[in-house]
C-alpha positions in Angstrom: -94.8 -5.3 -15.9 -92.5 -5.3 -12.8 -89.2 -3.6 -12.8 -86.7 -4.4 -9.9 -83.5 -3.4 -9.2 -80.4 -5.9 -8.5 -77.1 -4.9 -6.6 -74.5 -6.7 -8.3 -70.5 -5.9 -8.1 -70.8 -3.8 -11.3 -73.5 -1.6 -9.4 -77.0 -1.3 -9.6 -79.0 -3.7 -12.6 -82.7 -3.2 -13.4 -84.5 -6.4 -15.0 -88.4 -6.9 -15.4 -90.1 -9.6 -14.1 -91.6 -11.3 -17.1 -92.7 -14.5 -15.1 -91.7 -16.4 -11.6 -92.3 -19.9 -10.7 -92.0 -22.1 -7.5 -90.1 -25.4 -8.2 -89.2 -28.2 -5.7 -89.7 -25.0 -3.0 -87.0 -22.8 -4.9 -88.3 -19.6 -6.2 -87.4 -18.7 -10.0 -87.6 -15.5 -11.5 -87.3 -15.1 -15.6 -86.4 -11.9 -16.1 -84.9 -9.6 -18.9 -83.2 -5.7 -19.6 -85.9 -4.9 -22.3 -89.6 -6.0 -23.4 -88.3 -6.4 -27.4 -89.1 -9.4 -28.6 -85.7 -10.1 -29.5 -84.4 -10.0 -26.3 -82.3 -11.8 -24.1 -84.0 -13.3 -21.0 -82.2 -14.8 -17.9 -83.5 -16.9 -15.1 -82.6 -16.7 -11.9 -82.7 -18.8 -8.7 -83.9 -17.5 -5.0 -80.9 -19.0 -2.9 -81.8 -16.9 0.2 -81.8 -17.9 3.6 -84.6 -17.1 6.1 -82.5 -14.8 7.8 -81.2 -12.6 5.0 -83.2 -9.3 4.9 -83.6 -9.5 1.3 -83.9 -11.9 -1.8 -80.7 -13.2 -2.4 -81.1 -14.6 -6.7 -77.9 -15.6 -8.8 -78.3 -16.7 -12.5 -79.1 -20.3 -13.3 -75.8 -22.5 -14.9 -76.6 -26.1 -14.2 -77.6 -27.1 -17.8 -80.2 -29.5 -16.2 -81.7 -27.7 -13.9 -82.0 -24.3 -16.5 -83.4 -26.9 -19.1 -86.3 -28.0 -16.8 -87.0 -24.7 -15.1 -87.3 -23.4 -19.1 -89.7 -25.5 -19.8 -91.7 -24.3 -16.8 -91.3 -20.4 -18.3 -92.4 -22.0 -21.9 -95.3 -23.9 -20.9 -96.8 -21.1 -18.6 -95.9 -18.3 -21.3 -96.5 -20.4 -24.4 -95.0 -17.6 -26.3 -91.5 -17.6 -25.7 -88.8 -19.5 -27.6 -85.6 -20.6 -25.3 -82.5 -21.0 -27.4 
């Protein structure tokens, strides 16, 4: 499994890449600190520009949008639970 590395204003963050998906052209990532079962996955949202040098991703909030792009993850996984 892929491992990449985030720069965030607390420093460096590693996730792994547990799945992407391409939705409505906007890249999605689901990604999570450990391979437990029990733990806690995030997904995040590509909002780079063409001219950035590198992926630009912040973590979904709009209820909606993190409801339907969930359900993407769940069906393509079929093993993970969202809560």
């Amino acid at each position: 499994m892929e491992k990449i590395s985030f720069n965030t204003d607390n420093g460096v963050c590693e996730f792994y890449v547990i799945d992407e998906t391409r939705i409505s052209n906007c890249n999605y990532l689901l990604v999570s600190e450990s391979l437990e079962d029990e733990a806690e996955a995030m997904i995040l949202k590509d909002i780079s520009k063409e001219t950035d040098a590198e992926a630009v991703y912040v973590p979904v909030e709009d209820e909606v949008e993190l409801g339907a792009v969930a359900s993407v993850f769940e069906e393509s996984l079929g093993d993970i639970d969202f809560e």
